[in-house]
Structure formats: C-alpha cells, structure tokens
C-alpha positions in Angstrom: 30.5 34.2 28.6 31.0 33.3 24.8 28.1 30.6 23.6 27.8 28.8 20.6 25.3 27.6 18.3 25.8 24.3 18.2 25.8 21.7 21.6 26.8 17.7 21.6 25.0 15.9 24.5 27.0 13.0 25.4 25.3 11.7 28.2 21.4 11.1 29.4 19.7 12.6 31.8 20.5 11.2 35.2 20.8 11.7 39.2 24.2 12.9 39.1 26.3 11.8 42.3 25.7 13.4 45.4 28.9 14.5 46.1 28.2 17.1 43.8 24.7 18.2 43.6 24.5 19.0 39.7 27.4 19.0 37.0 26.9 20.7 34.1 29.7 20.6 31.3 29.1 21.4 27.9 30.7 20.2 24.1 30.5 22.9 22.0 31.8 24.1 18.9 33.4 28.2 18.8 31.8 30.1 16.6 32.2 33.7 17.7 28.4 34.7 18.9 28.8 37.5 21.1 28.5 37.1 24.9 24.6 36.4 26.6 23.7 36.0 30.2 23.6 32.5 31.3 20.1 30.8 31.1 19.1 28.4 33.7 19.8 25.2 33.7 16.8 22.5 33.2 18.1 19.6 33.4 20.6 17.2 35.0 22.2 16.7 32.1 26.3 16.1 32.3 28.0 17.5 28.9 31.4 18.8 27.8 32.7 22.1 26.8 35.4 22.3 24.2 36.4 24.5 21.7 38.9 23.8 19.0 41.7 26.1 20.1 41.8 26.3 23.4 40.2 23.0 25.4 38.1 24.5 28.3 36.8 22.0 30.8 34.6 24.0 33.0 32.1 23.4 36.1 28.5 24.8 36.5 27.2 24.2 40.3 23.6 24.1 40.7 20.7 21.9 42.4 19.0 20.2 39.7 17.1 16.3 39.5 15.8 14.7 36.7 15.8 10.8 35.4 14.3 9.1 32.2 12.7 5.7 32.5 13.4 3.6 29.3 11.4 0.4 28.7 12.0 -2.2 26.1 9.3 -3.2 23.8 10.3 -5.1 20.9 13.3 -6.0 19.2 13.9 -7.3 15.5 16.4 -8.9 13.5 14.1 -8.8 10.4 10.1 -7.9 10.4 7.9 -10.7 9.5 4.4 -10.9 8.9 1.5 -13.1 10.2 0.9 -15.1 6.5 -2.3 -16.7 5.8 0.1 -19.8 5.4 3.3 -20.5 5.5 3.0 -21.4 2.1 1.6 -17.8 0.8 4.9 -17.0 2.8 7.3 -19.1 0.5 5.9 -17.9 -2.9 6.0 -14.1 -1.7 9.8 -14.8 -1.2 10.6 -17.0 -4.0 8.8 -14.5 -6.2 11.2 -11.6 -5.1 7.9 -9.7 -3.7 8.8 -10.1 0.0 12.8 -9.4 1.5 13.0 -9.3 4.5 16.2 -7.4 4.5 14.8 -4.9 2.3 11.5 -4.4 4.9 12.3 -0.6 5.9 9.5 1.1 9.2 9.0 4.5 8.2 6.7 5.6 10.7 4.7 4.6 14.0 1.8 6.2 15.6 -0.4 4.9 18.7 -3.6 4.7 19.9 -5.2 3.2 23.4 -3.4 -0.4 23.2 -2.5 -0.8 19.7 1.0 0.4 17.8 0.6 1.0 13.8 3.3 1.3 12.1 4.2 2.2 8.4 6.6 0.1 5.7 8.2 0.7 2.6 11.5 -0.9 1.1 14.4 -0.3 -0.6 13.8 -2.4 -3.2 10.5 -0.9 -4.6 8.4 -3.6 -3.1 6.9 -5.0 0.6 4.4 -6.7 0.8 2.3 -5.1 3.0 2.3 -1.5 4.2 0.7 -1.2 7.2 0.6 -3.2 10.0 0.1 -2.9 13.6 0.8 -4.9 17.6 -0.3 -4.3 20.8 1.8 -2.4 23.4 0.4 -4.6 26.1 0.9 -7.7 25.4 3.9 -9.9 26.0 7.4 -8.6 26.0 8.9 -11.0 22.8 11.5 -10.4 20.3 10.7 -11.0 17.0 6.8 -10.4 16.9 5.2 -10.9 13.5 3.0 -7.9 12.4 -0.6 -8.1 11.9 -2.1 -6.4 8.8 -4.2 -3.5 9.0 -7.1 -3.2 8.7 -7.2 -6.4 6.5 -6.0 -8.6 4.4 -8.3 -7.9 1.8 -7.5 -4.3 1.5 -4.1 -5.0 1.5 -3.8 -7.1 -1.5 -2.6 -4.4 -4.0 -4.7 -5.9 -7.0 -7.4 -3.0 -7.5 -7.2 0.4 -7.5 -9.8 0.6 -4.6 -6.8 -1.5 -2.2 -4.1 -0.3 0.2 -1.2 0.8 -2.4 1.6 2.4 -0.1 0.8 4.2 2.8 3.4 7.6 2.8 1.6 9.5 6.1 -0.5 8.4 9.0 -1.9 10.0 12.3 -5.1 9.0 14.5 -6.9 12.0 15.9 -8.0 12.7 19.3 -11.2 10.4 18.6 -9.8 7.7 17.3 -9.7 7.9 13.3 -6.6 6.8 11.7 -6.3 8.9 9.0 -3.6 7.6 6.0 -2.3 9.0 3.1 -1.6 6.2 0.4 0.8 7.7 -2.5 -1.3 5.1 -5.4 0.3 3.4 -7.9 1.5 4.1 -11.6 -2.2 3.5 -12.5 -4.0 4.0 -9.1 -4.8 7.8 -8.3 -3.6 8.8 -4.5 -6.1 8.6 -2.1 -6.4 9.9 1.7 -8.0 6.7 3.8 -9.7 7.4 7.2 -10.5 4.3 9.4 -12.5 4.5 12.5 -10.8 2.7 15.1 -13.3 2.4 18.3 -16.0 0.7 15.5 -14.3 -2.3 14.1 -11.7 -0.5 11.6 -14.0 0.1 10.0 -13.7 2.7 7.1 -15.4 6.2 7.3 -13.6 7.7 3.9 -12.0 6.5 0.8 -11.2 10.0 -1.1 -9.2 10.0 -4.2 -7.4 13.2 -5.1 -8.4 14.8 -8.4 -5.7 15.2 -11.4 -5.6 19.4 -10.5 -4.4 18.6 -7.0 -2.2 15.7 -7.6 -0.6 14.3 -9.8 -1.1 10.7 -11.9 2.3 11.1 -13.2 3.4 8.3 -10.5 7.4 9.5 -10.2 6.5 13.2 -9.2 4.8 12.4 -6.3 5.9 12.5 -3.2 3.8 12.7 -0.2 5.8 12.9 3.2 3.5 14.1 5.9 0.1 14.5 7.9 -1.2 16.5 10.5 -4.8 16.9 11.6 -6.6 19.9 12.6 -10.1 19.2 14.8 -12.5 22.1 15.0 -16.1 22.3 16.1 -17.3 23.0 12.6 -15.2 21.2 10.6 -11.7 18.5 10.3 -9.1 19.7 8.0 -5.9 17.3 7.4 -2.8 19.3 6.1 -0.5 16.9 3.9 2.9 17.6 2.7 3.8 17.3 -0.9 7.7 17.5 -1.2 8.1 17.4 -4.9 6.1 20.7 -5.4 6.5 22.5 -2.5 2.5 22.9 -1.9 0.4 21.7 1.3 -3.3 19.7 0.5 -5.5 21.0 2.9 -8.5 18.5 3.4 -11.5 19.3 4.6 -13.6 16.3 6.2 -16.7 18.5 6.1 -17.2 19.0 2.4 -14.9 16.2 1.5 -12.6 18.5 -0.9 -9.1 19.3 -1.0 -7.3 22.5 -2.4 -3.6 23.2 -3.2 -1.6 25.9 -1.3 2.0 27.1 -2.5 4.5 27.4 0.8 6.4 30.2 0.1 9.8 29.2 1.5 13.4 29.4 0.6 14.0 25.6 0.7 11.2 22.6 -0.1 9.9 21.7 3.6 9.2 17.7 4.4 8.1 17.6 7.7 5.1 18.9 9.6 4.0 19.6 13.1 0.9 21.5 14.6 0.5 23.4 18.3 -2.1 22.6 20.1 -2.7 26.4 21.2 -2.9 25.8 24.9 -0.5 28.4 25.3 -1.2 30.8 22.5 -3.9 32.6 20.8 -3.8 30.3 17.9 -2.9 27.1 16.3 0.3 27.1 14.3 1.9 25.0 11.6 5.4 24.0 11.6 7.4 23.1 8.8 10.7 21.4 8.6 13.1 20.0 5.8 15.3 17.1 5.8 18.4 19.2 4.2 17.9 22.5 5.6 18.3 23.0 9.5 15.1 25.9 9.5 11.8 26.1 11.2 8.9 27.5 9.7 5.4 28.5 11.5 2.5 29.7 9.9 -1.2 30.1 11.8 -3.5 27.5 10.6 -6.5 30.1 9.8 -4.5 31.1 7.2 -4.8 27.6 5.3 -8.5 27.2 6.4 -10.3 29.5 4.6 -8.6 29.0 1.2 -8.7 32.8 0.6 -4.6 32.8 -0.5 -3.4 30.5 -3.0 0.1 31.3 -1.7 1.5 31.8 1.9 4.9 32.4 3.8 5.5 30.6 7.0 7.9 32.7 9.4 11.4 31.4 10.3 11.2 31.2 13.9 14.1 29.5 14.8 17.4 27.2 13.5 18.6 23.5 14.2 21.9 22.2 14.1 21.0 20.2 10.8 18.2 18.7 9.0 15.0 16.5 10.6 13.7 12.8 9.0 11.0 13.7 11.7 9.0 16.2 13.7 5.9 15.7 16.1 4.2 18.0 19.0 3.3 17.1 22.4 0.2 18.2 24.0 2.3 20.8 25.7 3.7 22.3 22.8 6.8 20.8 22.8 8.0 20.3 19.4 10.0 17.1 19.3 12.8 16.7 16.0 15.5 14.0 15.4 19.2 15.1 14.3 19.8 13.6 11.1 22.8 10.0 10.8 22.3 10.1 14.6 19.7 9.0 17.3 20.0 12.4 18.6 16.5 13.9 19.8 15.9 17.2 21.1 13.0 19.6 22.0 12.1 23.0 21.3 9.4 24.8 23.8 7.9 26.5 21.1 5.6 28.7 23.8 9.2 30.3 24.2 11.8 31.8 21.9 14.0 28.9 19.9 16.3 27.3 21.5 16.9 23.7 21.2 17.0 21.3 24.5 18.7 17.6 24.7 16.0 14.9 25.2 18.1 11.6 24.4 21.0 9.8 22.4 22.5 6.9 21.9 25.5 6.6 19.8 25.2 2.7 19.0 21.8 3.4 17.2 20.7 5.4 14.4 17.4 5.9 11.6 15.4 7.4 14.8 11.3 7.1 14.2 9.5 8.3 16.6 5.8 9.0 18.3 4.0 10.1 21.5 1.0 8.1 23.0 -2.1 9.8 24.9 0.6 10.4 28.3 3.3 12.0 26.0 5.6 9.2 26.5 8.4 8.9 23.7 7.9 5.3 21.9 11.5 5.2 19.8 12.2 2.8 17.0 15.3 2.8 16.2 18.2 0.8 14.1 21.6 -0.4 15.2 24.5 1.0 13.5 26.7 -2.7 13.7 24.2 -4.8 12.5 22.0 -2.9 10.4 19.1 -5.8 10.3 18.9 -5.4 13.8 16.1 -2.9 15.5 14.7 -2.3 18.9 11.5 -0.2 19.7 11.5 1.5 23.9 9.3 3.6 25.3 11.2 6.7 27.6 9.3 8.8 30.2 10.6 11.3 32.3 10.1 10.1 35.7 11.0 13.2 37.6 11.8 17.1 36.7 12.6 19.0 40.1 14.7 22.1 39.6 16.0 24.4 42.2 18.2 27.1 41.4 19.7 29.6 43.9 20.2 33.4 43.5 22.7 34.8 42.5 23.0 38.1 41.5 25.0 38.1 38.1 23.8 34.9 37.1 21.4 32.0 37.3 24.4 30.0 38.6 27.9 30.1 39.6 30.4 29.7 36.9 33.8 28.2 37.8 36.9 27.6 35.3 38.7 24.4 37.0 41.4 23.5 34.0 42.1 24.2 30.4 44.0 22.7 28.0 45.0 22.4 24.0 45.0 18.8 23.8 44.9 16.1 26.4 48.3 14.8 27.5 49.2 11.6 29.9 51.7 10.8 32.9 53.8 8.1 30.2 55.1 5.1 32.5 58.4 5.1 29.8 59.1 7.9 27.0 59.3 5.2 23.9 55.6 4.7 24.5 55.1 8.5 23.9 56.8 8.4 20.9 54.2 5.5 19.6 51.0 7.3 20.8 50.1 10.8 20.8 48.2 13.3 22.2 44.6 14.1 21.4 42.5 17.2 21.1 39.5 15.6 21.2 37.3 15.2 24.4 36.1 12.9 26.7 33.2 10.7 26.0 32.4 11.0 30.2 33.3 12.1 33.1 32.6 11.7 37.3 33.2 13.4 39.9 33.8 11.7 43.5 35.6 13.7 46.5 38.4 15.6 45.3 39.2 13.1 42.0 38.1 14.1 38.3 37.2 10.6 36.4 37.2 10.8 32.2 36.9 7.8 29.8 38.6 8.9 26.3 36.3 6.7 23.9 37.4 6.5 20.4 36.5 4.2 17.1 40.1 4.1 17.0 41.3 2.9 20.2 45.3 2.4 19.3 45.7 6.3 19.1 44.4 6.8 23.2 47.2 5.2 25.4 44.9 4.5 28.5 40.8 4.9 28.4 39.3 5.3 31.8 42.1 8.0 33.5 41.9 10.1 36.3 43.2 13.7 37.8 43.0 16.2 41.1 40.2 18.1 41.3 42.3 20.6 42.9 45.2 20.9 41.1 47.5 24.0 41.0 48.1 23.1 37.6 46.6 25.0 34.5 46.5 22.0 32.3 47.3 18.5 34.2 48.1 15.7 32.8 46.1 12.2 32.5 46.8 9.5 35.1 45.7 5.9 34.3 42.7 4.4 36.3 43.5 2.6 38.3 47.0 1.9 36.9 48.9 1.3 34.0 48.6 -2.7 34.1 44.7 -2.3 33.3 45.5 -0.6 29.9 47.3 -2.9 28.0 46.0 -3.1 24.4 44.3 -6.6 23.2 45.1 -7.9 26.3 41.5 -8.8 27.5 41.6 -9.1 30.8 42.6 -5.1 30.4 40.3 -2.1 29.5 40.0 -1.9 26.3 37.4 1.2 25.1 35.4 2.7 28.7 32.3 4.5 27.0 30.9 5.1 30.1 31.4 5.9 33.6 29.5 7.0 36.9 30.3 7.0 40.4 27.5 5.7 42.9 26.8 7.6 46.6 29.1 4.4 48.4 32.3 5.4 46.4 31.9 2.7 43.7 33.2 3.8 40.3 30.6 1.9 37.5 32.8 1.3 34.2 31.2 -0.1 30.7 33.7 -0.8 28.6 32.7 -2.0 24.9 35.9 -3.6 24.4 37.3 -4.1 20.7 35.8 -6.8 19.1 37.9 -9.6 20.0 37.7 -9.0 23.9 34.2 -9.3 25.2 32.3 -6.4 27.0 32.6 -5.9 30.5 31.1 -3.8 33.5 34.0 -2.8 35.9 33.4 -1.7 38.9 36.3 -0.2 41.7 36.2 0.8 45.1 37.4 4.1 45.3 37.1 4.2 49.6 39.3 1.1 49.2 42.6 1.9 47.1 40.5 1.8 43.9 40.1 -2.0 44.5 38.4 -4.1 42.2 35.3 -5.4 43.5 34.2 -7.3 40.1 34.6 -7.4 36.4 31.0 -8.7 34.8 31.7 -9.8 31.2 28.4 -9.8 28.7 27.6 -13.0 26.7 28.1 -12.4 23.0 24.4 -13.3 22.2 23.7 -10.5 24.3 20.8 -8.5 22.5 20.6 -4.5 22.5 23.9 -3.4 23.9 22.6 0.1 23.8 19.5 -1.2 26.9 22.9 -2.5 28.9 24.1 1.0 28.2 20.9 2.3 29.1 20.0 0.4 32.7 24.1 0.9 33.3 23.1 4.9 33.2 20.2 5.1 35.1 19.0 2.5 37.2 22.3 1.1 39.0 21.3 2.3 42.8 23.4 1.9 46.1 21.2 -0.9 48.1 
C-alpha cells in the first residue's frame, strides 16, 4: 500500500456507529513514497483518502473506541481588565494605551486552580501583560482578568516593573518562572514568583549586555522550558533573533549563551521528561520550517561547548506557533493558519498522530494542567474579536485489533473515482453545475447505505450537499444521489439544506445533520429516520445570538446518544 506524507483529519475522535465497528478513511495527498506495511490503527478516528488523480475511497475494518470530552471555559468578545476604577479605565483608552481590539493572548500555562495567561498587542502597546483567572470558578463569558502578581509591578514606569512578558512556565513546585523582553531602556530580565507563598518573588535577574542585548529591536525572546535537578534548576530560553539558547542556572544565578547549530533559526521549545529514556532531551521547533530538533540536556548543562547540533529526528507537515510535552512524552504541536493539533510519541520513531481540529477556529494556544488535560484558546475565523478557551480530555482509549497475518487489519477497496459526479433530476441543471474533485467533508455508514456531505466555502458549485450511495454497488465509480431528495436541495431556499458540515448516524437508525447554512438562512440540526423512508423527525434551527458555533459542532459530534 502507497502512503504519503502528509494526512488531513476531518473529523474528531468519536464512537463510530455500531453497525460498523471502526471506519477508518483517510485524506491524503500522493506523493510517491514507496510502499510500508500498514501500522495499527490507534484511534477511532473517521478520515478520507484521496489522491489527486485517481479518487480512492477506501475502508479499513477494525475494533477500535475512543471519545474526547470538551468543556467550555470562557469565551471573549474582547479581553478586559479589572481597573482600579473605571475611571483609570477611560484615560487608558482615551490615551490610546489600552485597545481592546488590539489585546492579542500569546500564551497560557496552569497551575492547581489558577490560569495565567500572557498579552501582547498589535499595536505596540497593552496595558498589562500578565494576568490570570481561576479554572473553578463560575462558567461566565466575558471574565475580566486579574493582574498578576500586582498592580504595582505592573505599572511599566521603572526599570525594576513588569515590561513585557515574552515566555512563561510554572515548575513542578510551583514557581512561575517569566521571561520579560525589557524595554528600549530597561535590560531583559528572567522573573521567578513563588506561587504556594503569596506570589511572592524569589528572583529578579537581569541579563548582562554579553548575553543579551540592550539594543531593544534585536531582541526576541520566544520560549521557556525548565529543567529540575537535585543539584541544581536550569531554565533554557529561546532567543530567535540569534539563533542561541540562555541556559540559566538557579543555583549560581548566572546565565551563558549557547549557539544551536541548525539549518534554519528554531522558535519553539519542548523538554522530555525521561520516563521512557535514558536521558532528558530538548526539542526544537520553528515557525517556518516543518523540522524537529533533539538534543540531550547534559549537553547544555555543563557549559563545556559553546556550540551544539540538535539531531533532526523527525518532519511535520508545516511550521509550529507552539510546542509543549506531556508527562508521558508526548510532544504536542499546532499546524500553522489552522486549529489543527497533533502528537508525536517521541518514545517511538516520528510519526505524527491527529489530536483535534476545528475548521471554524484558528490562532491555536495551548497548555496541559497537572492531569494532562488539553486547555485550548483559540480565535474564531468569522469574527476575529471573538475567542473561546475549552478544556478536552480523552475519556476513553480501548483498542482491539485482530490478527491477521499480512497485516494489522483488513484492507478493502469499495469505489474509486476521478471526481464526484451526481444522478441530475434534468440535464440543463448539469450544464449549470459541475463536477468536483474534491472530497467529502464526512461521511456515515448505516446498513447497506454510504452517507457524504460535500462542504464547500463556495456552495453554488455542489448541486446537492448531504447525498447518498449503495454500499454495495457493482459499480466502479457511482454516482451521488440527493439525501433524502432533490426538493431538500434547493439553493437560498431556507427551508432546504444549504451547506451539511457534518453528519453521523446514531445506533436507532437516525441520521444527525449540521448544516451551517449560508449566511442568510439560519443554521439547523436535521435529523431523518432512516428505518422510516428517511422521514424527517425534526429540523432544530440555532438562534443567531448563538455563541461558539464550533461547541454546537462539538456536543453535535460527540455527545448526541440514543436514550
């Protein structure tokens, strides 16, 4: 079996319906890598296969479970502050120095009961850079951030003051360590807070002229990692601009520059935990390039080399904004324009693994708390003042494969086509429309029918979205038949489908459809009753004050049950 190197997931992970234990399809892009053995499957996950020239649809059978709990936190249309009055709040905007527009989160990290999360803006200016919120306190929209630690140290007005925070972590007993980039006349400085005792501060250390720096604009701090030892507590900061990692030590309260010897400038950082191997490594990742880099952290300790070269163990389909480790070892990285995330087992040759996406958001920032649960702040692409932070945990992993002799599972082709044609109700309509070579956005699977909804930004050029066709057929390449006929699929009539993103078939025969309509119709949930002559049993329409149509998406996907 060709593979290729690059893999779209287009749907969660999910039970899958029972009448078919596990589906497995696959979007891919040819590329010509020579054949491999089939690995086995470890996940749920439902995908497409297609390659350019010719269209393969094809079938893996297995026994897999898995499911993905996603809880909302907090959404914003703009982030706010708690103001010492609402008057410091009026000057801050009439001044220019606060926009709320222009408020940008860079970064969110967690510890015990409290979120802290990182600003900038686009503008140059925000008044504050670091704030934080509790994660159990009530469910709100909107919540105004609380400045950390104060807001004395956030005033800006000395050089011994919170400038701009670039980097933050909190170690594994409890110090929030935070890497403020300075000012034009402020020196950079690495800030560790001590967050069981008050906030209180345990460091203030200024980086000296030889190892950054006061030439403000060639600066640019991006990341921090920190590396506990018995002995010792060394942070490793990312300088982008340079190409060199600082390597702190807590112990002696110095800091030295080493030279990563890479082919591109690395952004991003990660460190194992070295449960599962001999030694702690050091991953390194750029925003541009799609490479991983290791390195083992005893090589930075010591301070012997001036200059080291990381490994390239592995590549990603494109660039990461971020990268973070699990306690596991699992290296977690976002895909960049998309809120694409995927894992890497780095205990285990590369090879990249589909964690979650959601095509109505984008600008992923991401964490883990103390139980490896995702936290996910994330932007939506529509209305780009509007974000929406959710926690996801995997609820349940079971997989069960059976043998098989040639493979870890059986491989069936079922059809294959060029480009997607449709049973036309009258030939001028053909003429009008045309095919399309691009693939569904879903499919189910219920008895002996195949279900696809053909999603497009573009919904003129698909003449019907939510279609339907044998599972059996003795055809090579059948045609589309409208679901659940033609008079659902007339365009800007709204009381028609309009743009199905999503479908799913529960274990009573009910086929779940969420159409996102096309701006003048509203969205709906269809639902049909395939044990019934595809009857309609109801069509839900959302409010248009509905907030965070990618959470309707989400509960639509995973948590509609038979009763």
């Amino acid at each position: 079996m060709s593979v290729t190197k690059q893999k779209i997931l287009i749907q969660y992970i999910l039970p899958l319906p029972r009448s078919l234990e596990s589906v497995i399809l696959t979007l891919s892009v040819s590329s010509r890598l020579p054949s491999t053995k089939l690995k086995k499957p470890t996940q749920s996950d439902l995908y497409l296969k297609m390659k350019t020239k010719p269209l393969l649809l094809t079938l893996f059978f297995g026994l897999s479970e898995a499911a993905i709990a996603i809880t909302p936190i907090y959404e914003w249309d703009e982030f706010d502050y708690e103001w010492p009055s609402e008057k410091a709040r009026q000057k801050a905007l009439q001044d220019g120095d606060y926009k709320p527009e222009n408020v940008i989160l860079d970064d969110l990290v967690i510890f015990e009961n409290r979120l802290f999360l990182r600003f900038s803006t686009s503008s140059g200016k925000v008044p504050w850079t670091l704030a934080w919120l509790p994660t159990d306190g009530p469910k709100k929209n909107f919540p105004k951030l609380n400045l950390f630690p104060s807001k004395k140290l956030s005033e800006k007005w000395e050089c011994n003051m919170i400038h701009l925070i670039k980097a933050m972590r909190v170690d594994s007993v409890g110090r929030l360590w935070a890497v403020d980039l300075g000012s034009k006349i402020c020196p950079a400085k690495l800030w560790i807070f001590d967050l069981k005792n008050n906030d209180s501060i345990v460091l203030v250390y200024n980086f000296p002229k030889e190892i950054l720096s006061y030439v403000y604009h060639q600066l640019s701090l991006i990341d921090v990692v920190v590396d506990e030892r018995m002995t010792d507590t060394f942070a490793y900061i990312s300088e982008h601009y340079y190409g060199t990692l600082i390597v702190f030590s807590l112990r002696t309260r110095s800091s030295r520059n080493t030279n990563i010897v890479m082919n591109e400038n690395f952004d991003n950082i990660a460190m194992s935990s070295g449960i599962r191997t001999k030694y702690r490594y050091l991953y390194f990742s750029s925003r541009g390039k799609s490479g991983v880099y290791a390195l083992p952290v005893f090589d930075l300790r010591d301070g012997k080399a001036e200059s080291v070269a990381p490994t390239l163990v592995g590549n990603k389909a494109s660039g990461s904004f971020n990268i973070i480790m699990d306690s596991k070892d699992i290296l977690y990285f976002d895909v960049l324009n998309k809120t694409l995330i995927r894992t890497w087992n780095t205990s285990l040759p590369f090879n990249e693994t589909y964690y979650y996406l959601d095509p109505d958001e984008s600008e992923p920032k991401f964490c883990l708390d103390h139980n490896d649960h995702l936290w996910l702040l994330t932007r939506n692409t529509v209305n780009r003042r509007s974000f929406r932070l959710v926690r996801i945990k995997v609820i349940s992993m079971n997989v069960t494969v059976e043998t098989v002799t040639t493979a870890l599972v059986n491989f069936t082709q079922v059809y294959e086509w060029d480009e997607f044609d449709f049973e036309w109700k009258y030939f001028i309509l053909k003429r009008n429309l045309r095919t399309i070579a691009h693939a569904p956005s879903e499919i189910a699977v219920f008895e002996k029918r195949l279900f696809a909804c053909f999603f497009s930004y573009s919904h003129h050029l698909i003449p019907f979205t939510l279609t339907w066709m044998p599972t059996d057929s003795a055809l090579k390449s059948p045609k589309q038949y409208p679901f659940p006929s033609w008079k659902f699929h007339v365009k800007g009539n709204c009381n028609a489908m309009q743009r199905v993103k999503s479908v799913q078939v529960d274990s009573a025969g009910r086929l779940w459809a969420f159409d996102v309509a096309n701006g003048l119709c509203p969205r709906k949930l269809w639902i049909f009753d395939l044990k019934n002559d595809d009857s309609l049993l109801l069509v839900h329409s959302f409010p248009e004050n509905t907030k965070g149509r990618a959470i309707v998406l989400h509960i639509f996907r995973n948590f509609i049950q038979t009763p």
